[in-house]
MIDOSE-1310 file (N, C-alpha, C; in nm, 2 decimals, decimal comma, always signed):
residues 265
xxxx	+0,08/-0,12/+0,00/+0,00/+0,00/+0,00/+0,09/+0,13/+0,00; +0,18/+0,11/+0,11/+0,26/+0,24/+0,11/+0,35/+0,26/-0,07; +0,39/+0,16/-0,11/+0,45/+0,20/-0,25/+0,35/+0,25/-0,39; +0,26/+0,20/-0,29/+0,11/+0,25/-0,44/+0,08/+0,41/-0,41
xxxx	+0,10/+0,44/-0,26/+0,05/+0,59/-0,22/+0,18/+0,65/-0,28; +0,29/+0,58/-0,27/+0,39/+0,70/-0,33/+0,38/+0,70/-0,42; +0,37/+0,60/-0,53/+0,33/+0,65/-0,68/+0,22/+0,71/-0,73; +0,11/+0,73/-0,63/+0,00/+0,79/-0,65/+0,04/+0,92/-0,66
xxxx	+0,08/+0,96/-0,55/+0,20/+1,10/-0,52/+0,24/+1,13/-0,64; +0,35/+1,08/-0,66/+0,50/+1,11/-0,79/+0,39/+1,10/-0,91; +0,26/+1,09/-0,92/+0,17/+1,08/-1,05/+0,09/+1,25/-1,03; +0,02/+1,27/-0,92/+0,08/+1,41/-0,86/+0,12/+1,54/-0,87
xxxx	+0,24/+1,47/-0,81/+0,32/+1,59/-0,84/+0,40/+1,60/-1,01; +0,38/+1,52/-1,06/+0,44/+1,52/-1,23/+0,30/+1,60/-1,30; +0,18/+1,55/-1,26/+0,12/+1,65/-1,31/+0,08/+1,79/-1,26; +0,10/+1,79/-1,14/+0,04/+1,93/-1,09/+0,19/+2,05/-1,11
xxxx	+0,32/+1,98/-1,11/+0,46/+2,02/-1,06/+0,53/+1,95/-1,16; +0,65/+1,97/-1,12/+0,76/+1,93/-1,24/+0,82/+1,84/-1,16; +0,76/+1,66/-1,10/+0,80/+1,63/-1,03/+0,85/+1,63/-0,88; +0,91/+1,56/-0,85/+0,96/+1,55/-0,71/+1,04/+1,42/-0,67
xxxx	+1,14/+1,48/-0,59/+1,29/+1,35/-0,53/+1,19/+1,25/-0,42; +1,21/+1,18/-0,43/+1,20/+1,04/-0,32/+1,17/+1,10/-0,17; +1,25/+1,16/-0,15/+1,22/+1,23/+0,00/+1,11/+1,34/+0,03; +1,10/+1,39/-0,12/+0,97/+1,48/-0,11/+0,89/+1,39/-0,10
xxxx	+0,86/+1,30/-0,20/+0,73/+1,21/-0,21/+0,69/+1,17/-0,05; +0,80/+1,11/+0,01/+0,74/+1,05/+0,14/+0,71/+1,17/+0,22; +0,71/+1,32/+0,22/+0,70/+1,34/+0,29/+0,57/+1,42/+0,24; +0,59/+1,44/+0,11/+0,40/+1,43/+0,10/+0,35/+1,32/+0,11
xxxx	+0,36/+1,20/+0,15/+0,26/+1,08/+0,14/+0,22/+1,10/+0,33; +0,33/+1,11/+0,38/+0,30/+1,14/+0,53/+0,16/+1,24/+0,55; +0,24/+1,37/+0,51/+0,12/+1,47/+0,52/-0,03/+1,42/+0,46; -0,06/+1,33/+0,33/-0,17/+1,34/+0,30/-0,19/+1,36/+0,17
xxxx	-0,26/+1,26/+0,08/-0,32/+1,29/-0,06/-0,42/+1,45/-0,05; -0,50/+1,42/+0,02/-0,60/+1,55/+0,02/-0,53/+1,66/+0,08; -0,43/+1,66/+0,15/-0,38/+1,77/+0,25/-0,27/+1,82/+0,11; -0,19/+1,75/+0,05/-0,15/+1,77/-0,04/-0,18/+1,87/-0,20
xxxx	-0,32/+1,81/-0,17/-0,38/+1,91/-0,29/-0,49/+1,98/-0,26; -0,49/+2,03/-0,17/-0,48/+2,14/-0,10/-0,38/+2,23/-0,10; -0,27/+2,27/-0,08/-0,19/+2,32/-0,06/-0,11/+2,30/-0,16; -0,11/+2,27/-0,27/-0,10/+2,27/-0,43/-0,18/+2,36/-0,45
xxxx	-0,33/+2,39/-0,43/-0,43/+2,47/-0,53/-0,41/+2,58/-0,39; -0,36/+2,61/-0,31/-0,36/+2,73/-0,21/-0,19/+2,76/-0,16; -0,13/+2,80/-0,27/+0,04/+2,78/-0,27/+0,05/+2,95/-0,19; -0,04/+3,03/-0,17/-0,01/+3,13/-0,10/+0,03/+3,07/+0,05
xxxx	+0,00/+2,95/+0,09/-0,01/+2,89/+0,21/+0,08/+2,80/+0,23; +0,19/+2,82/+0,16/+0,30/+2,75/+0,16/+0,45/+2,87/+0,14; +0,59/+2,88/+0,24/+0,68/+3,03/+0,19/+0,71/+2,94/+0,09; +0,78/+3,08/+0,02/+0,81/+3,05/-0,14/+0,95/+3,06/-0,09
xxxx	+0,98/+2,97/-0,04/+1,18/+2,95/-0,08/+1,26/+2,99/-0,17; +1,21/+2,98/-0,24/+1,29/+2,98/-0,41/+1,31/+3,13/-0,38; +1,25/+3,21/-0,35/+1,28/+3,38/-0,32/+1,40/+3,38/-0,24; +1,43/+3,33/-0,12/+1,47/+3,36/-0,01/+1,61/+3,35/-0,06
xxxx	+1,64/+3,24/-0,19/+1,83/+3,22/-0,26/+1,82/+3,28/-0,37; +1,71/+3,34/-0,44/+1,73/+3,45/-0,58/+1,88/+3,55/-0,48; +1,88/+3,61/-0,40/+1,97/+3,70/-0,36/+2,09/+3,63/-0,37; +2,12/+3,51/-0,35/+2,24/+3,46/-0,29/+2,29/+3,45/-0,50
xxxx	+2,16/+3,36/-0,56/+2,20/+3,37/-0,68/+2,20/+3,46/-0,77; +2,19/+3,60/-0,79/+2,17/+3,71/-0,83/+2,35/+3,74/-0,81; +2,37/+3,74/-0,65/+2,48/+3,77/-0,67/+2,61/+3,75/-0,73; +2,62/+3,58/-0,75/+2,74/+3,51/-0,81/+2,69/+3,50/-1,00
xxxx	+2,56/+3,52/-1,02/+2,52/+3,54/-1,16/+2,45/+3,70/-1,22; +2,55/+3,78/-1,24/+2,56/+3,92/-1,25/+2,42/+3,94/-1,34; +2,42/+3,86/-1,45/+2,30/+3,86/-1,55/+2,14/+3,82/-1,52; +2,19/+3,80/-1,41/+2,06/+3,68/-1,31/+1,96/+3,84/-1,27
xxxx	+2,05/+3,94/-1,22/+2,04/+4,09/-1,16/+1,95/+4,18/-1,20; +2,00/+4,20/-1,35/+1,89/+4,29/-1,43/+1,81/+4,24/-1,50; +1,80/+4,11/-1,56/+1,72/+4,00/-1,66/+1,67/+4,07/-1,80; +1,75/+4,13/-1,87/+1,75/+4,20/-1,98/+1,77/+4,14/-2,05
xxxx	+1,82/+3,99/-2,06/+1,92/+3,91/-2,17/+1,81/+3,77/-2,16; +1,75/+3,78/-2,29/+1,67/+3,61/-2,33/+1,74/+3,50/-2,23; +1,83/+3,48/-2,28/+1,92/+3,35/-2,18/+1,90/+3,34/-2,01; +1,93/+3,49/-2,00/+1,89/+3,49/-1,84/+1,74/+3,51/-1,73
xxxx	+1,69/+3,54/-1,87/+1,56/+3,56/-1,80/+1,45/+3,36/-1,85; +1,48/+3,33/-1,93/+1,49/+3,18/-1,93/+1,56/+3,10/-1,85; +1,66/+3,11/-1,81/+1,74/+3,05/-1,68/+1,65/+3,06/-1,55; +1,64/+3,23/-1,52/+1,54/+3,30/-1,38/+1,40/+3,18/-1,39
xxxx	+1,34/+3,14/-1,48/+1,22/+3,08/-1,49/+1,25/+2,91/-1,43; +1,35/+2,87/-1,51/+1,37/+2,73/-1,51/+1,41/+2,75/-1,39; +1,51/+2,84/-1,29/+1,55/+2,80/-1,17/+1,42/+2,84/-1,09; +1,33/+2,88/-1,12/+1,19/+2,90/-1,03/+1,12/+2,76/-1,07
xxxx	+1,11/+2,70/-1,17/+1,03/+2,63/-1,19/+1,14/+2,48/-1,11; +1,23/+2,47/-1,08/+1,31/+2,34/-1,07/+1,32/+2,35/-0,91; +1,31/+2,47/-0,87/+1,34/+2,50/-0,69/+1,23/+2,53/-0,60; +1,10/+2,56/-0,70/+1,02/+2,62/-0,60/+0,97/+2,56/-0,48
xxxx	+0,87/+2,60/-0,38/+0,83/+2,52/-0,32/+0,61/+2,55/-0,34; +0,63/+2,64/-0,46/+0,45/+2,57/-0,48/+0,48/+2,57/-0,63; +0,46/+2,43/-0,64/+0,48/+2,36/-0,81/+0,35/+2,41/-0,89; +0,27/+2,42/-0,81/+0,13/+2,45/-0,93/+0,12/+2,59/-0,95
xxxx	+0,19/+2,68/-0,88/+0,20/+2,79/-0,90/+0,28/+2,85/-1,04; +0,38/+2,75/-1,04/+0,47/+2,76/-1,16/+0,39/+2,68/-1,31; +0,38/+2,59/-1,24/+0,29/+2,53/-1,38/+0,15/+2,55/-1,40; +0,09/+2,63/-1,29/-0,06/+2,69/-1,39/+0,02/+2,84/-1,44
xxxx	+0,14/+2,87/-1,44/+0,17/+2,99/-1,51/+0,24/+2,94/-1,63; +0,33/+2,81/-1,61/+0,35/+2,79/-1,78/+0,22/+2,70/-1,86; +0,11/+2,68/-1,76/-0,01/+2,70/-1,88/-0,07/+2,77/-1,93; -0,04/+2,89/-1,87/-0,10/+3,05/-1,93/-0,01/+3,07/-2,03
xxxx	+0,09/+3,09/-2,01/+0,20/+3,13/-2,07/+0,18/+3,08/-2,23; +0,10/+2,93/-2,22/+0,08/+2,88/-2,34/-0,02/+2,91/-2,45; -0,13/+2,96/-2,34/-0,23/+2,98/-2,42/-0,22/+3,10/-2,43; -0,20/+3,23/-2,36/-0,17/+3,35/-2,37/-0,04/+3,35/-2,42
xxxx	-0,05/+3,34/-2,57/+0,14/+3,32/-2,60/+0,15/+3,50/-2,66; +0,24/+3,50/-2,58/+0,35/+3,60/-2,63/+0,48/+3,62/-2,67; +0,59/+3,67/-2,73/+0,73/+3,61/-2,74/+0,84/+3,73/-2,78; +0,93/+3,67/-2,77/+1,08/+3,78/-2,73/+1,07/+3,80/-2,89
xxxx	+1,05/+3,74/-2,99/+1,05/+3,81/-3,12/+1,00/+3,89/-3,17; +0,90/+3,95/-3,11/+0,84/+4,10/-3,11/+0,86/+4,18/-3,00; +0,85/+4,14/-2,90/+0,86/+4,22/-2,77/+1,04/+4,27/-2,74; +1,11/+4,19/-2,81/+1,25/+4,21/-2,74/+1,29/+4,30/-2,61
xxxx	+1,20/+4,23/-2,53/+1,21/+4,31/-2,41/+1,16/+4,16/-2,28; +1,26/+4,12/-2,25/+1,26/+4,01/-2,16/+1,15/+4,04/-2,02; +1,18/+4,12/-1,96/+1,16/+4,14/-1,82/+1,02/+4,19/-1,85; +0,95/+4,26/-1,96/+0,82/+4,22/-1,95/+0,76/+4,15/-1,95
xxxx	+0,80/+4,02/-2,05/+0,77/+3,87/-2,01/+0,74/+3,81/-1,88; +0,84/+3,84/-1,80/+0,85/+3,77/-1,70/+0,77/+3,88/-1,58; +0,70/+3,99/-1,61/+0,61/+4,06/-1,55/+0,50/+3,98/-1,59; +0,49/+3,96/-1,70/+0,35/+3,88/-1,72/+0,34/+3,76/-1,66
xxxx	+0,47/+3,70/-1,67/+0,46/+3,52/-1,59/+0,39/+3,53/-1,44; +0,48/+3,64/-1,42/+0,43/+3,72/-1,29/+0,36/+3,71/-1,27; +0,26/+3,76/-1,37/+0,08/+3,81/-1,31/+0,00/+3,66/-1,35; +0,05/+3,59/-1,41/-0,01/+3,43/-1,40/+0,00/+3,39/-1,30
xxxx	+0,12/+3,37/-1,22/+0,16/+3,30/-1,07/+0,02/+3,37/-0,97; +0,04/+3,51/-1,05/-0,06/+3,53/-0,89/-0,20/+3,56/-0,93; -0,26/+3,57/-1,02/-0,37/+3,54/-1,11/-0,46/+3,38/-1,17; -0,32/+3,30/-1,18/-0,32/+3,15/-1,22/-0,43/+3,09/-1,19
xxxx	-0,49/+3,06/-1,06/-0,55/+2,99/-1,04/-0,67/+3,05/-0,94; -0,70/+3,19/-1,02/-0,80/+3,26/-0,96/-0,88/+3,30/-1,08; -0,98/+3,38/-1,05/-1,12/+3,35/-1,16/-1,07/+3,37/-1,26; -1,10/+3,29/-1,37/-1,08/+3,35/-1,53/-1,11/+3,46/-1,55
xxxx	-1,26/+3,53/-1,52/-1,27/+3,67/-1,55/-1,14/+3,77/-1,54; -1,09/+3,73/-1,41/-1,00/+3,83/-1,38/-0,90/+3,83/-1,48; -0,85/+3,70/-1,47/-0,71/+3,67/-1,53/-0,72/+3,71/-1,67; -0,85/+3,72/-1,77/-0,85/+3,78/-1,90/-0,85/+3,94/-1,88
xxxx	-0,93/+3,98/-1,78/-0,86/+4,17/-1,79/-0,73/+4,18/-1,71; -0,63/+4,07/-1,67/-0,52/+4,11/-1,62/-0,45/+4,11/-1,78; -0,51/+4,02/-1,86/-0,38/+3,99/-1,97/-0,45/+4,08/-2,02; -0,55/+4,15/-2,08/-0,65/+4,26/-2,16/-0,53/+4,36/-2,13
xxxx	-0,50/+4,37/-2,02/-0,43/+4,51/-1,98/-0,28/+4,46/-1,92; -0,23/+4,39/-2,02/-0,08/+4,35/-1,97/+0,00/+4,42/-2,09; +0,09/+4,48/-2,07/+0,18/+4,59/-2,16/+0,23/+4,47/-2,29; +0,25/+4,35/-2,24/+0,35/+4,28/-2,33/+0,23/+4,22/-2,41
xxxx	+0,13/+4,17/-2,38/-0,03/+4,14/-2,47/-0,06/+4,25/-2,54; -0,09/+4,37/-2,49/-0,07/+4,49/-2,54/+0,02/+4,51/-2,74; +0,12/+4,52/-2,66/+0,24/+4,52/-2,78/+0,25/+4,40/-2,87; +0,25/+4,28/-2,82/+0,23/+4,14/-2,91/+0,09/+4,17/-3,00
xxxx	-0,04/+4,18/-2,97/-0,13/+4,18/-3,03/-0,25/+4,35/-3,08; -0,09/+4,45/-3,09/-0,11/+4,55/-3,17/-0,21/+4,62/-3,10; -0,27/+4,61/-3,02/-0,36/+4,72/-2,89/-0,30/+4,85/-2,89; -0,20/+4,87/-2,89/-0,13/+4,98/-2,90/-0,19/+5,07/-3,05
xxxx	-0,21/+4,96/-3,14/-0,22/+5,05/-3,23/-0,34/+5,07/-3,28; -0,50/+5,05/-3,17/-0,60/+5,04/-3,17/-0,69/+5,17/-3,17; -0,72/+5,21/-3,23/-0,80/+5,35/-3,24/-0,96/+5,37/-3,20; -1,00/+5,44/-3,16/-1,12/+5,45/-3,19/-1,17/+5,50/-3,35
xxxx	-1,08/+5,57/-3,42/-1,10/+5,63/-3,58/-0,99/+5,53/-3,68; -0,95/+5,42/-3,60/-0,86/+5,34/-3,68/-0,83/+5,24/-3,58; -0,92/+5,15/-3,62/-0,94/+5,04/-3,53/-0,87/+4,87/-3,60; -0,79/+4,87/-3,47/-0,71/+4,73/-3,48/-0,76/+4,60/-3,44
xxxx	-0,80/+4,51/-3,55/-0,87/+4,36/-3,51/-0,79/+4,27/-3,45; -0,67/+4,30/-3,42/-0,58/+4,21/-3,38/-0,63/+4,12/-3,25; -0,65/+4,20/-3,15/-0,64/+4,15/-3,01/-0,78/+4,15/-2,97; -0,90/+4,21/-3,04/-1,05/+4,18/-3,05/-1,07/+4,04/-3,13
xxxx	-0,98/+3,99/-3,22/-1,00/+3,83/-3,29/-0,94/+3,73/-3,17; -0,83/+3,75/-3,15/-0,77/+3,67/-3,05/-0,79/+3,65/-2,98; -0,84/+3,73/-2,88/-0,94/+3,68/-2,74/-1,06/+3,59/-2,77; -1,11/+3,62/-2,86/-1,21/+3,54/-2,89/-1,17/+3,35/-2,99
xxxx	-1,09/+3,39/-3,06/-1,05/+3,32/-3,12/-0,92/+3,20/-3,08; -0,83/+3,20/-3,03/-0,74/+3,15/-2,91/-0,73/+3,17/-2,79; -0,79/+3,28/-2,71/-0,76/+3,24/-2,57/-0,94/+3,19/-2,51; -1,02/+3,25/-2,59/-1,15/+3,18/-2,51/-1,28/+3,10/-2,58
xxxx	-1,35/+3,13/-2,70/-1,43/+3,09/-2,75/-1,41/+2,94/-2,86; -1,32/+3,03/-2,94/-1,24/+2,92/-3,04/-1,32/+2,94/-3,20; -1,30/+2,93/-3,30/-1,35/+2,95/-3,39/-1,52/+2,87/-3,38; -1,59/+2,95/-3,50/-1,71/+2,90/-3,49/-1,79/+2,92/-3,40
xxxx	-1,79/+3,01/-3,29/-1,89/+3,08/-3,19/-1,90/+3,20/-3,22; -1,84/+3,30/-3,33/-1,90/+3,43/-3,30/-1,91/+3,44/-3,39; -1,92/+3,60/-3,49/-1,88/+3,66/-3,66/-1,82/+3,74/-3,67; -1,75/+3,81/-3,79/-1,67/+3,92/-3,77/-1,69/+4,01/-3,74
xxxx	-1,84/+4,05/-3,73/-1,91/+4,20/-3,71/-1,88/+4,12/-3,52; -1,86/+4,03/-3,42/-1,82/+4,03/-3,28/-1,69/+4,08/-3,32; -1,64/+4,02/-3,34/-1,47/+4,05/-3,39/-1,47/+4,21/-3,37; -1,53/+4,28/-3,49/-1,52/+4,41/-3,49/-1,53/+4,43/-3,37
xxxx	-1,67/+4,47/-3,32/-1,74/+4,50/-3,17/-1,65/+4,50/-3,06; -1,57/+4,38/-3,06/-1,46/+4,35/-2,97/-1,31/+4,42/-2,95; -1,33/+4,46/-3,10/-1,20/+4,54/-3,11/-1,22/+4,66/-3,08; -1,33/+4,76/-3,12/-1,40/+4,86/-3,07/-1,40/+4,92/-2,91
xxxx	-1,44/+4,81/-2,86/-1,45/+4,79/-2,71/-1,31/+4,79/-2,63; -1,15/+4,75/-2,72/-1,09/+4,80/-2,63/-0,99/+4,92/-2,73; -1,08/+5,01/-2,73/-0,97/+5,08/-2,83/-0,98/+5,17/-2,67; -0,83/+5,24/-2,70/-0,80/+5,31/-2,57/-0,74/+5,23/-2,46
xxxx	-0,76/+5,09/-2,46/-0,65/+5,01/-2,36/-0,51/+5,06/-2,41; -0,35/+5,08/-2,35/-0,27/+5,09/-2,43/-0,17/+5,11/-2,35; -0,03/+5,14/-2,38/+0,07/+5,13/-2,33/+0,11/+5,30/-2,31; +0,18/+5,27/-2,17/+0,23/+5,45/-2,10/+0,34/+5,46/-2,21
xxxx	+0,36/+5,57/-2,32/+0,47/+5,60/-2,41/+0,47/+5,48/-2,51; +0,39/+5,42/-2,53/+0,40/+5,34/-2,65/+0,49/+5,38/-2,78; +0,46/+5,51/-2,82/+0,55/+5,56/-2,94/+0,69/+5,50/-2,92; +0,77/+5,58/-2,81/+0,89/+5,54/-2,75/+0,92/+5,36/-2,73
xxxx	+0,83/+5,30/-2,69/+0,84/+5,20/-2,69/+0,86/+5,14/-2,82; +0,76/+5,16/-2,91/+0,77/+5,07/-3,05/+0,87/+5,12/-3,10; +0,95/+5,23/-3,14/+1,05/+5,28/-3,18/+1,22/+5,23/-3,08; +1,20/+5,20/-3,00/+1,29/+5,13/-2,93/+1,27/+5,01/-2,93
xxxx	+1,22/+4,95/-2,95/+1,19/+4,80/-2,97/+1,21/+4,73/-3,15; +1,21/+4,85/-3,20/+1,25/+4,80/-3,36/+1,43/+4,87/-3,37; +1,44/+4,91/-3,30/+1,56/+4,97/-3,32/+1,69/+4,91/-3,23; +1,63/+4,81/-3,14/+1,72/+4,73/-3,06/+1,82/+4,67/-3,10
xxxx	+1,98/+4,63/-3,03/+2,05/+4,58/-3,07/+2,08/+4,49/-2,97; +2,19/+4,38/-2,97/+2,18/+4,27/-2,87/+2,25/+4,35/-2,73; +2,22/+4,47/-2,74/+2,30/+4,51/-2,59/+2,16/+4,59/-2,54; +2,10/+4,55/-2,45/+1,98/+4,58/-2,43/+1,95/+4,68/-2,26
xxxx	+2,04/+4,81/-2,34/+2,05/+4,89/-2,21/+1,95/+5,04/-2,26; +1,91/+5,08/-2,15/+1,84/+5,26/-2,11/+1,71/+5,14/-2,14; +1,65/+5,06/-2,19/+1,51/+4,99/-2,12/+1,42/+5,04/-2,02; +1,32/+5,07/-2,05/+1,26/+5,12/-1,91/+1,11/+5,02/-1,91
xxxx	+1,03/+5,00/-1,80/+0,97/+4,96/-1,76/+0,84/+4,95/-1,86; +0,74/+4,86/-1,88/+0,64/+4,90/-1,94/+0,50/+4,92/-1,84; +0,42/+5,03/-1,89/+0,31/+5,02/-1,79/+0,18/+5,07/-1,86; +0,04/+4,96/-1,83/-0,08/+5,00/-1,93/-0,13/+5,14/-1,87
xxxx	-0,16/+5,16/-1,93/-0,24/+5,29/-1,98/-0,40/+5,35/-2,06; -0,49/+5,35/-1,94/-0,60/+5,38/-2,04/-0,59/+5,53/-2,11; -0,67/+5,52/-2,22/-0,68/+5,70/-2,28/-0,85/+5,69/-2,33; -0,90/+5,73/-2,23/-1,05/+5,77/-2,24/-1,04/+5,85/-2,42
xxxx	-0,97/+5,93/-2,39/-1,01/+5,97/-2,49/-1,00/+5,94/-2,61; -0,92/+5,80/-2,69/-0,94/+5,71/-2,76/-1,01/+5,63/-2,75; -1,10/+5,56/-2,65/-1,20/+5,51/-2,66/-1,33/+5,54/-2,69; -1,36/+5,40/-2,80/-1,51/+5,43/-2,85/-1,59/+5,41/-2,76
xxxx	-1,67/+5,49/-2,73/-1,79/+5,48/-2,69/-1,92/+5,43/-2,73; -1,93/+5,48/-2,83/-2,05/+5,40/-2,94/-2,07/+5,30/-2,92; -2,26/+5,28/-2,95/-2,31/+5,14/-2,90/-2,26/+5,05/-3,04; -2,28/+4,92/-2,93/-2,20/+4,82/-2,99/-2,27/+4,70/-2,99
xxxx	-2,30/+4,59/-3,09/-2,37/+4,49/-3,05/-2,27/+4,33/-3,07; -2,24/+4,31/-2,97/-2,17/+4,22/-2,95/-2,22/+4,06/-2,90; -2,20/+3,97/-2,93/-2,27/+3,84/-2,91/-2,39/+3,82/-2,91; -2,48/+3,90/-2,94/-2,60/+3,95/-2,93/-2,67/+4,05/-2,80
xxxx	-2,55/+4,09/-2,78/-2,61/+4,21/-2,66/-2,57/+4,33/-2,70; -2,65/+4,41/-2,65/-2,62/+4,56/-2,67/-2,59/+4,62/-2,61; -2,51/+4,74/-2,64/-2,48/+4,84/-2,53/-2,36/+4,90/-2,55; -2,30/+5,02/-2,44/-2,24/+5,03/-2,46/-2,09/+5,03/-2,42
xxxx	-2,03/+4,93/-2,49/-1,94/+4,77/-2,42/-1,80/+4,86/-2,41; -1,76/+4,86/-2,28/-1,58/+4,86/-2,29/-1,49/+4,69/-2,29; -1,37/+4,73/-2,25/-1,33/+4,55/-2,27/-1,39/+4,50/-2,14; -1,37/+4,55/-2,07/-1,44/+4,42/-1,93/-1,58/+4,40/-1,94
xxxx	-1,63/+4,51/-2,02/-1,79/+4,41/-2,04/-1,81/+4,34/-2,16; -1,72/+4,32/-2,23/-1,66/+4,23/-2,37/-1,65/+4,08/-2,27; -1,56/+4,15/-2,15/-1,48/+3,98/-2,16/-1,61/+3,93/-2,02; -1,71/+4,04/-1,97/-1,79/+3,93/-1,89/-1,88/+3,83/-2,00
xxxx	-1,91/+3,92/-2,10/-1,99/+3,85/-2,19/-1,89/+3,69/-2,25; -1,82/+3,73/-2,23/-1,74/+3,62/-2,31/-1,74/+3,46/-2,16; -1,74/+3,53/-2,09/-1,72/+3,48/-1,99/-1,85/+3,38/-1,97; -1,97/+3,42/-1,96/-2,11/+3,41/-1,94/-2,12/+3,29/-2,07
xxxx	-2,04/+3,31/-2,18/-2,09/+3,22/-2,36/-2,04/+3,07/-2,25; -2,14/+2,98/-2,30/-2,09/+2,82/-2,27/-1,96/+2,77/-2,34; -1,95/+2,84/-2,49/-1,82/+2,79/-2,53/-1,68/+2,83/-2,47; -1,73/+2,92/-2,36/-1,53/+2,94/-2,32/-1,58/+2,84/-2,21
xxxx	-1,66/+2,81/-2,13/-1,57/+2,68/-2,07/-1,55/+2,57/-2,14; -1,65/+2,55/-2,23/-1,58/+2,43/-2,29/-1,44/+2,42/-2,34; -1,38/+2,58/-2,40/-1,28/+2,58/-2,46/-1,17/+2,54/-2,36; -1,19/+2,60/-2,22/-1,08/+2,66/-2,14/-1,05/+2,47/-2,05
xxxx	-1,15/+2,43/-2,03/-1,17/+2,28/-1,95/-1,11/+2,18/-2,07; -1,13/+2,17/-2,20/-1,03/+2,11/-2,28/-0,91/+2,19/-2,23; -0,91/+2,30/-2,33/-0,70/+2,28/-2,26/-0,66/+2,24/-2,16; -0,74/+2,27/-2,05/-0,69/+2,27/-1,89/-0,65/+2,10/-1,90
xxxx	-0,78/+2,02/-1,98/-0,79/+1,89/-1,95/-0,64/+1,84/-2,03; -0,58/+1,86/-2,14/-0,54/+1,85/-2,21/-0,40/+1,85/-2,14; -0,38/+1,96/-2,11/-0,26/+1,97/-2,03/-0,18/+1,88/-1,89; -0,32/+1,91/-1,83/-0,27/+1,82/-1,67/-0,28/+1,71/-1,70
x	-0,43/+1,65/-1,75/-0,45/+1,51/-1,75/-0,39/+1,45/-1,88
């Protein structure tokens, strides 16, 4: 019995976590299957270790410091993801990360990346609603899917198709006149200095210094206001009343409970 509970474990933790050594296992089998996953799905209730030696490691890895450099800010992730001590925290964020893809080939800007990984760790495994206006208004989602360059008098379908289309509904639940509507609804989400940004971000070279922070930005005054008929409701919609409707459609759980299923199990 005791060798079945530990493999039940190590079955577990490989799906919830990126594994675990022999002495973990027994010492989650002691604690408890249920007490276990519990405290997998409530990792606020567990210290985060892995913080407490970033300092020790930061200091003997000079690049570890500022995380400006692809390599190091990939490293910073794998050593969080290999040392942590709440594994589902890490891996419901490299499940976002998946479906919310964004990437250093447009963004060339690491450390916003890893602000978004961020906001999955602590978003992750809290309402969807939320976690789609955290990413609606994440600088790096922003800039990947052209929001920046969203108008109310020159309106960008980019990031109005994509929410709908890859992160929630999936093709075949809406039409393009939603598409439109959706894009409408977040014109005015956007990035603080964007100009500066996109012009520094095409003009980059592999020494990636004077970088500055990114941070969203609403501009009322680019936002459409105009009514809008979207999924069959009316009104008049900004994005968070885009993404409750989206939220409310049957097809984003179906969409979101396949990947989820897809992934863990």
């Amino acid at each position: 019995m005791a060798i079945q509970n530990i493999a039940l474990m190590a079955h577990l933790m490989r799906r919830a976590g990126f594994g675990a050594t022999r002495d973990e296992l027994e010492a989650l089998n002691a604690r408890g299957y249920e007490a276990t996953v519990e405290q997998l799905l409530h990792p606020e209730t567990s210290p985060n270790s892995t913080l407490e030696d970033e300092d020790l490691v930061r200091r003997y890895h000079v690049d570890q410091n500022s995380l400006l450099i692809l390599d190091s800010a990939q490293a910073y992730w794998i050593y969080r993801m290999v040392n942590t001590s709440r594994p589902l925290e890490e891996k419901i964020a490299l499940f976002w990360h998946g479906l919310f893809a964004t990437g250093y080939t447009k963004l060339n800007q690491p450390r916003v990346i890893l602000s978004q990984i961020d906001m999955f760790r602590r978003r992750g495994l809290d309402s969807f609603r939320d976690l789609l206006v955290e990413i609606s208004k994440d600088p790096a989602m922003i800039f990947w899917l052209d929001n920046k360059d969203n108008h109310k008098d020159a309106v960008n379908e980019n990031y109005g198709r994509e929410i709908l289309e890859l992160f929630t509904m999936g093709v075949g639940n809406y039409t393009e006149d939603d598409v439109r509507q959706s894009s409408r609804a977040f014109t005015g989400w956007n990035i603080h200095n964007s100009d500066f940004h996109a012009v520094r971000t095409n003009q980059d070279s592999v020494w990636p210094y004077g970088r500055i922070d990114w941070q969203y930005e609403y501009r009322p005054e680019d936002h459409d206001n105009g009514e809008k008929q979207f999924l069959g409701q009316v009104g008049d919609h900004n994005g968070e009343d885009v993404i409750d409707i989206i939220c409310h459609h049957p097809a984003t759980a179906r969409f979101i409970a396949r990947h989820l299923y897809n992934f863990f199990v």
